[in-house]
N, C-alpha and C positions, 0 to 999 in steps of 0.2 A: 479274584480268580480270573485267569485269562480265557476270552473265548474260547478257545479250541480246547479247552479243557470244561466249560460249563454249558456250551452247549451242548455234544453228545453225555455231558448227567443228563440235561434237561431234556433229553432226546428217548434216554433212557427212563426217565422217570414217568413220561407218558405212555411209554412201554409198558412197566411194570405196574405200573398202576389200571392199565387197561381192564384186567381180569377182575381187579378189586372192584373197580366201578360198575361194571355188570351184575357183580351178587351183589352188591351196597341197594342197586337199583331194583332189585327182585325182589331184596330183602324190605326194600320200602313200601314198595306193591303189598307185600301180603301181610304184614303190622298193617297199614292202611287199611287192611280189613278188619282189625282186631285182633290178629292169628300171630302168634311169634311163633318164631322158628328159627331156632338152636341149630339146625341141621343142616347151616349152610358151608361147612368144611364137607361133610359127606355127599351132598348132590354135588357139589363141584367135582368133586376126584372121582363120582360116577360119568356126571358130566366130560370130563378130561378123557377118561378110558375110553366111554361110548364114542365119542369124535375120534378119537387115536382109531381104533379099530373098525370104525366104519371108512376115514378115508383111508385106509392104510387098505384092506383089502378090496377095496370100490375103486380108489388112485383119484377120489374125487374129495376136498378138502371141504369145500361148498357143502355138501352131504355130510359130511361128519361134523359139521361147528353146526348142523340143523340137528344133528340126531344127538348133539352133545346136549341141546337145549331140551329136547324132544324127552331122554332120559332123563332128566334134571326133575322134569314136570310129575315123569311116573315114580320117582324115587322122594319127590316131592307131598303126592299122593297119597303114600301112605301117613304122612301126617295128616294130611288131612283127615284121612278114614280115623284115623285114634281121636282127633280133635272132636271132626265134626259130627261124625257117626257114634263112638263108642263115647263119645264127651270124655277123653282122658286129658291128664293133665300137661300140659303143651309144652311146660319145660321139661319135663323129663321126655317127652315124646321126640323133642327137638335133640334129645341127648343123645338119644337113641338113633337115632338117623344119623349123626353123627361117627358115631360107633358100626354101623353098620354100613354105610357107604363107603366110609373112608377101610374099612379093612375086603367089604367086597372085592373094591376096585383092586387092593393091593394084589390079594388072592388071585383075582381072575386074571390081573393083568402083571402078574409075577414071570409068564414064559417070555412076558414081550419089552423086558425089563432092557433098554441098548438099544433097541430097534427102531427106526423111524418111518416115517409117516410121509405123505405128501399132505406140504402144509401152504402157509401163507407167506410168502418172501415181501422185500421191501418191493411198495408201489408209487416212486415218488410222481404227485399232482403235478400237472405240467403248469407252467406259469407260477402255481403258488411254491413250489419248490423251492423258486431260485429266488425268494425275496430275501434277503439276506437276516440271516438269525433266525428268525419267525420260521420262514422254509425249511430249516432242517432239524428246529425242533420238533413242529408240526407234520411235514408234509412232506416226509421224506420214512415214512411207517409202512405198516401193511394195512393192507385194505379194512381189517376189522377193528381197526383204532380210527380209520376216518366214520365207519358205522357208528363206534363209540361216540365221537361228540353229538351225536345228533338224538342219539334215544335220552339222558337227559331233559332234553327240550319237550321230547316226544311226548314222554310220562308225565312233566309235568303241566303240560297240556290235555294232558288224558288226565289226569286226578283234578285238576282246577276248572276246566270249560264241558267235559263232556257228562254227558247222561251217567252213562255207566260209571265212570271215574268218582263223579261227585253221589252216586250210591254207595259205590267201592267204602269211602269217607265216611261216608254217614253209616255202615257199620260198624267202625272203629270209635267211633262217636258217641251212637245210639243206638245200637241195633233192636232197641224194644220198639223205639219210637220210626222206625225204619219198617221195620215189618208191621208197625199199624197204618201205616199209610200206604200197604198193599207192597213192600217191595222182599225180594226175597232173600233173605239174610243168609242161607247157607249157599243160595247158587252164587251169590256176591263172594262168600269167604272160599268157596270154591275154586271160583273164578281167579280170586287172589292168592289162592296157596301155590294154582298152580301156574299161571300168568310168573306169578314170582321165583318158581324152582326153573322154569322154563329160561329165566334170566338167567339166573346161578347156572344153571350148566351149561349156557352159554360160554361163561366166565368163568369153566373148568375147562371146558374146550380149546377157550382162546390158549391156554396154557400148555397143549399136546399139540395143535394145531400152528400156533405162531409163535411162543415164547420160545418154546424146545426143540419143536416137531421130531419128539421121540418119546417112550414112555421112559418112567421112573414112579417107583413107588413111594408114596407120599408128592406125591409132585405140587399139589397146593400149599405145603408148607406151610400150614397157620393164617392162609388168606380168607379162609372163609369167617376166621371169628374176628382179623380185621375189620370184614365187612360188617359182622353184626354191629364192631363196637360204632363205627366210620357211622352207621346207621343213625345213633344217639351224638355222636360229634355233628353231624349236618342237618341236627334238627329236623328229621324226616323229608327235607328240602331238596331234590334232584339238582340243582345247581351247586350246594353246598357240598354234595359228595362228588360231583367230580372235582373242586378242587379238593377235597379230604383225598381221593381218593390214587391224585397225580401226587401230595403229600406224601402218604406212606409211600407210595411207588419210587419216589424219590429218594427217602431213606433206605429202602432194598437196594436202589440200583447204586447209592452211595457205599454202600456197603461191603458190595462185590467185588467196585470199585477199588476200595481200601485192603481189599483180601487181596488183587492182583498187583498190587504195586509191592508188598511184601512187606505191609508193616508192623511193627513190633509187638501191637496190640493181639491180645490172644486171640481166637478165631471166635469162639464160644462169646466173650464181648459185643462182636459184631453183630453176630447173630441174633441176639439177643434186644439190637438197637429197633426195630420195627415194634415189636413187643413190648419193651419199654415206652414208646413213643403212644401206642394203642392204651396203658394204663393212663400215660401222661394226659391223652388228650380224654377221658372219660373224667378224670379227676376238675379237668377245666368243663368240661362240659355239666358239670351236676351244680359249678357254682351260679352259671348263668343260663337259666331256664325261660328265661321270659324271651318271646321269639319262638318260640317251639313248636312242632306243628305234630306233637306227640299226641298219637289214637287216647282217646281217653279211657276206653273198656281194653285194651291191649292184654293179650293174656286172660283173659274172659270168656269161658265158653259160652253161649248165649241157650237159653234156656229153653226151647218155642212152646207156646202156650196150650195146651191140648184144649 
């Protein structure tokens, strides 16, 4: 394939993949605690909406990808309350969130269906730009895909060297043996459910704010259960999901690709290539487990001892 034709894919796929990578990474946060959560299609398209409509009538973009985060965390929260408080059952909890964010957003954000926003335009890095190939796949984006490479790093510096991160762990772990040695296992899964939703709608946001910068309902399109799957494809490992997660980003942007040059193949096919790609890599992922940095009580609501 000739440059100028593979690297704006490659240009594109870091693009598209940006969004995924942010719930991938929320979604690791709060399994890291123990807590799955199914509800990460629904805090994102809350996510999206809240940033669309805070910069859209504020004209500040900076403020709406915070408050996309910000709502992620509260829409996040109610699982936790079913998890941690009522001890309900987390998958169907996660379903539910699902079900209820993703059709909120549609709802509330139904009059502003067309409409745009003030978003994030391309910021190309001076010097690294113009290094020939590298520069325009990298560093020739918007500003919250150069934030992207760096949280990665972030977390998994926060889960591996620090106090809190290596508690975080030891409740997805042990949480019995966790709380006997004095630590506190629901403000940890708390901490993770919503440290994590806070990501995810992040990475609903990046999607009104820099992918579109305009509403549409449904506008996550099936990203969120990418990320749960991307989650079990990268072995709980923040390095492994961004490249999962510049993968599928890849195959979308391949995709749109393939739909605008006007090829034969039916449309419904195409669509369909992400999705396929999401069973594929789950089927590769279950045959090699060893490496895994899978919570061992995951989906476990922890008991506390009266």
């Amino acid at each position: 394939m000739r440059a100028e034709i593979l690297v704006p894919l490659l240009a594109a796929a870091v693009q598209s993949g940006t969004p995924i990578l942010y719930a991938t990474l929320g979604e690791i946060i709060t399994e890291k605690s123990g807590v799955l959560n199914l509800g990460v299609e629904g805090i994102m398209m809350v996510g999206a909406l809240a940033g669309f409509l805070v910069s859209m009538y504020t004209g500040n973009p900076i403020m709406g990808f915070v408050a996309g985060g910000v709502f992620g965390a509260l829409i996040a929260g109610i699982h936790g309350l079913v998890c941690l408080v009522f001890r309900g059952n987390q998958v169907v909890s996660g379903l539910a969130i699902t079900i209820l964010g993703t059709n909120l957003a549609n709802y509330l954000g139904t009059p502003y269906v067309g409409k745009a926003a003030a978003g994030f335009g391309m910021l190309p890095v001076p010097y690294l730009s113009k290094i020939p190939i590298v520069g325009a796949i990298l560093f020739r984006l918007d500003m919250l895909v150069y934030i992207s490479y760096f949280v990665p790093f972030i977390v998994w510096i926060f889960l591996r060297y620090t106090r809190w991160g290596l508690g975080l762990r030891a409740m997805g772990e042990n949480p019995e043996a966790g709380s006997a040695g004095g630590l506190g296992v629901m403000a940890y899964r708390w901490g993770g459910i919503l440290a994590g939703g806070f990501l995810v709608g992040l990475g609903g946001a990046y999607l009104s704010l820099a992918y579109t910068h305009l509403w549409a309902n449904g506008l996550s399109a099936g990203r969120g259960w990418i990320a749960v799957a991307l989650v079990i494809f990268a072995f709980w490992k923040p390095g492994r999901a961004m490249l999962g997660a510049y993968l599928f980003g890849g195959v979308m942007a391949f995709q749109l690709r393939l739909q605008a040059t006007g090829t034969n193949l039916p449309s419904s096919l195409l669509l369909m290539l992400p999705y396929a790609l999401t069973v594929l890599v789950l089927v590769l992922s279950s045959w090699k487990a060893e490496g895994s940095d899978a919570p061992a009580v995951l989906g476990v609501n922890f008991e506390p001892v009266e």
